[in-house]
Every structure is written in C-alpha cells, then in structure tokens.
MDAnalysis code that builds the backbone (N, CA, C; Angstrom):
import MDAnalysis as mda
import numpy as np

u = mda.Universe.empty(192, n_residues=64, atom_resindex=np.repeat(np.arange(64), 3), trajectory=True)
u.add_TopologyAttr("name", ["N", "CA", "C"] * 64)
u.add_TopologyAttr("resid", np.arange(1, 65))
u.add_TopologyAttr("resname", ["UNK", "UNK", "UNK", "UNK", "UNK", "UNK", "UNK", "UNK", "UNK", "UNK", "UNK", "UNK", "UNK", "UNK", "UNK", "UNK", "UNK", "UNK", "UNK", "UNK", "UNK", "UNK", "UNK", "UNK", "UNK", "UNK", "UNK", "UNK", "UNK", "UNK", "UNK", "UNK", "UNK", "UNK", "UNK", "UNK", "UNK", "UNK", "UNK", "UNK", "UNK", "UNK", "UNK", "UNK", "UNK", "UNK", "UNK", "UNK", "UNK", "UNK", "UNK", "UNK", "UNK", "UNK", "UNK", "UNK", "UNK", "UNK", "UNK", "UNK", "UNK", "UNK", "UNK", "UNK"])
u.atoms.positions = np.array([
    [99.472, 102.711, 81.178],
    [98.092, 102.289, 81.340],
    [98.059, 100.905, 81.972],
    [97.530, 100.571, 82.895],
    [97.056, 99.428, 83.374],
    [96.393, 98.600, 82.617],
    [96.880, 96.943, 82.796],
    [95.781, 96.232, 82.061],
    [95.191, 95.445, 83.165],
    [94.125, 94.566, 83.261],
    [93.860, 93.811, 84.016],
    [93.451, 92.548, 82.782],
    [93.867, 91.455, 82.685],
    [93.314, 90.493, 82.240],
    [92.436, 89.423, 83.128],
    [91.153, 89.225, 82.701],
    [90.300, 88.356, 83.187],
    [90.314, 87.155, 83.136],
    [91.339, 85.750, 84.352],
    [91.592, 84.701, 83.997],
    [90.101, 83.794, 83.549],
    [89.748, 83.232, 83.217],
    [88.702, 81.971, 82.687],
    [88.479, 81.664, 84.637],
    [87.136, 81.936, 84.189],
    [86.368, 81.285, 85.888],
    [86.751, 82.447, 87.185],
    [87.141, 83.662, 86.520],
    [87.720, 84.286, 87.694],
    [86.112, 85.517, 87.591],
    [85.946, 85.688, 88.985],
    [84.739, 86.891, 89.008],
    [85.363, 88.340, 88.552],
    [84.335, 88.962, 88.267],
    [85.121, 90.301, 87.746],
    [84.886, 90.985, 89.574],
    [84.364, 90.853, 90.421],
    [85.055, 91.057, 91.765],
    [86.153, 91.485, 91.752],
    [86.318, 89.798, 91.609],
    [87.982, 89.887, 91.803],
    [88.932, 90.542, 90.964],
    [88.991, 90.234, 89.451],
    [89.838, 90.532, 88.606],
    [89.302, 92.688, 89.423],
    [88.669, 93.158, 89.248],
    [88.509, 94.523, 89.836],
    [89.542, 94.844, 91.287],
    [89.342, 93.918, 91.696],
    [90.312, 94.083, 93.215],
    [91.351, 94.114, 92.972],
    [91.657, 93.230, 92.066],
    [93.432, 92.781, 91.476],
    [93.507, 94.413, 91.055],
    [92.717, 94.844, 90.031],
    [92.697, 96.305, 89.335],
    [92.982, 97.221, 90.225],
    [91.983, 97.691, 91.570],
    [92.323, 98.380, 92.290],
    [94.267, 98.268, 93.115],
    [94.095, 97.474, 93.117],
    [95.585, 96.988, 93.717],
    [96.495, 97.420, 93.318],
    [96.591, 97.344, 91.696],
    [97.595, 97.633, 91.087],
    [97.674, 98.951, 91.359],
    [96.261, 99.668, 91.414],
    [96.234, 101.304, 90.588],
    [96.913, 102.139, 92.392],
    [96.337, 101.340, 92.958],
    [97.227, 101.652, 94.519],
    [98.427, 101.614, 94.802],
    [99.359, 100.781, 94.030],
    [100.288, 100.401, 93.830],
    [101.227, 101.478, 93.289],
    [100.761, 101.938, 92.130],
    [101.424, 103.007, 91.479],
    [101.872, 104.352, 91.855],
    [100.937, 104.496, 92.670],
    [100.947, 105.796, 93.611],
    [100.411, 107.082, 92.897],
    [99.580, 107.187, 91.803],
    [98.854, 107.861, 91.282],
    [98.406, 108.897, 91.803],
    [97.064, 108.547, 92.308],
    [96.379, 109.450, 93.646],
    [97.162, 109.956, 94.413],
    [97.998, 109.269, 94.764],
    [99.163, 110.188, 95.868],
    [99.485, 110.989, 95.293],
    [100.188, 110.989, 94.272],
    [100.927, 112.027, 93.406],
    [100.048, 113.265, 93.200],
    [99.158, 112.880, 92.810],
    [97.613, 114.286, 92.397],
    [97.849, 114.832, 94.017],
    [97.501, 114.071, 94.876],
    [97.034, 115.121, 95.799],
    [98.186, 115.709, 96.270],
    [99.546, 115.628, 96.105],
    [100.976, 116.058, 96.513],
    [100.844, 117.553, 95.676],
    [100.571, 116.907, 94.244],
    [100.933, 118.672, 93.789],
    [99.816, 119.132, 93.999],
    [98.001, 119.282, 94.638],
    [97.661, 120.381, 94.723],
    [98.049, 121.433, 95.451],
    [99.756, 121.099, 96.387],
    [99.325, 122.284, 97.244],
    [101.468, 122.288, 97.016],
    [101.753, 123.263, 96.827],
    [102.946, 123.102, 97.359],
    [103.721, 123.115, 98.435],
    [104.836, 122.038, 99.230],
    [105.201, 121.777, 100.498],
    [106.640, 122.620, 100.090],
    [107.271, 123.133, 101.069],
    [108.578, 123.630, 100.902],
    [109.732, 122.295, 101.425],
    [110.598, 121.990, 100.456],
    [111.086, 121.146, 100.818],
    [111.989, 120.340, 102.411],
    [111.784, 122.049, 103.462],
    [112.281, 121.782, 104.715],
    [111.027, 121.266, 105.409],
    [110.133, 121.428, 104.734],
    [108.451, 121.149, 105.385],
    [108.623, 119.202, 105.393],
    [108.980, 119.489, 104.231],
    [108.914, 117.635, 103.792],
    [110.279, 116.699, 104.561],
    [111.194, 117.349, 104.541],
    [112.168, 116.818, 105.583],
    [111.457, 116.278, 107.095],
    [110.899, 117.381, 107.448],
    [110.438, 117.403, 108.511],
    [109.411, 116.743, 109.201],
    [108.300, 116.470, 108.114],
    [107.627, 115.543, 107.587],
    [107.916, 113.966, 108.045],
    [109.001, 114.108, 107.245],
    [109.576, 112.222, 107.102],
    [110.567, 111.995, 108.343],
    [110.846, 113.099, 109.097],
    [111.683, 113.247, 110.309],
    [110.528, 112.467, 111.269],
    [109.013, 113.589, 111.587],
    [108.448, 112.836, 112.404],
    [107.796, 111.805, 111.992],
    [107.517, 111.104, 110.463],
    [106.969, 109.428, 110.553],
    [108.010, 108.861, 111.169],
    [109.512, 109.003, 110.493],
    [110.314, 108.044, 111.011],
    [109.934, 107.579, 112.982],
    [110.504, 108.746, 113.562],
    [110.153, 108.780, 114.872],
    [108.639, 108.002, 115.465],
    [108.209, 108.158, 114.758],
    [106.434, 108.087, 115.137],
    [106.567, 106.463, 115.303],
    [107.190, 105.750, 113.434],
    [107.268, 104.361, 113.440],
    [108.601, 103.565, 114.465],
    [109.332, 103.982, 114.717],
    [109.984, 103.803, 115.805],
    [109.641, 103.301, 116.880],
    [108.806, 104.706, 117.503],
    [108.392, 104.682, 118.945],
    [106.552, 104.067, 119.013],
    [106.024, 103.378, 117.951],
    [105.547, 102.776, 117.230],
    [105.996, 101.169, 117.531],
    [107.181, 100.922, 116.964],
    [107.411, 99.252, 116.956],
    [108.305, 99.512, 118.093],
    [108.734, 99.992, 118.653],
    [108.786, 99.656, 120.183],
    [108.138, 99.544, 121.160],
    [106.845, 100.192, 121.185],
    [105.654, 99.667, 122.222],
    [105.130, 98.376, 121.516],
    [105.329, 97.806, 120.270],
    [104.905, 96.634, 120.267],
    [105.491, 95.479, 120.670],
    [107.084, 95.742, 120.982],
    [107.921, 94.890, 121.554],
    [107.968, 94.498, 122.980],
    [107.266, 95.845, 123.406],
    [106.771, 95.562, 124.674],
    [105.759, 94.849, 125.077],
])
C-alpha cells in the first residue's frame, strides 16, 4: 500500500502529484492491462525486438 505523507506547508496538489508518481512508478496499471488479454510469449519477444530497434533508430536521428 502506498503512503503519502503530507509535509507541514505542502499543498495537497502537490503531496497528490508526489501520490500519483509513486502509483506510476509501481507499474500497477500496467500490470492490469497486461493480463486482460493473453500475449504468447514469441509475441512479446517480438514486441521488445521492435521497441529496441524503434529506440535505436530513434536516438540516432537525434544525433543527427
């Protein structure tokens, strides 16, 4: 479970943002929406085959 403590003088804005942050952090939501569907694990290889590539050819046009 997450805590968020509210420092003295801090807006609950903020202390909420800090909250969201964390809960982003954890990867929660990701996880839920992973198992509604099942991927076959050559699917997911394949997957992380083309981000890799993508971020690659990605930070090489930025070098340019």
């Amino acid at each position: 479970m997450l805590k968020t403590v509210v420092k003295e003088g801090e807006s609950i804005e903020r202390a909420l943002k800090r909250y969201k942050r964390k809960f982003r952090n954890t990867k929660v939501l990701q996880q839920l929406r992973d198992r509604q569907q099942y991927t076959k694990p050559s699917e997911e290889r394949r997957q992380i085959k083309q981000k890799a590539a993508y971020k690659e050819q990605y930070l090489r046009d930025q070098e340019e």
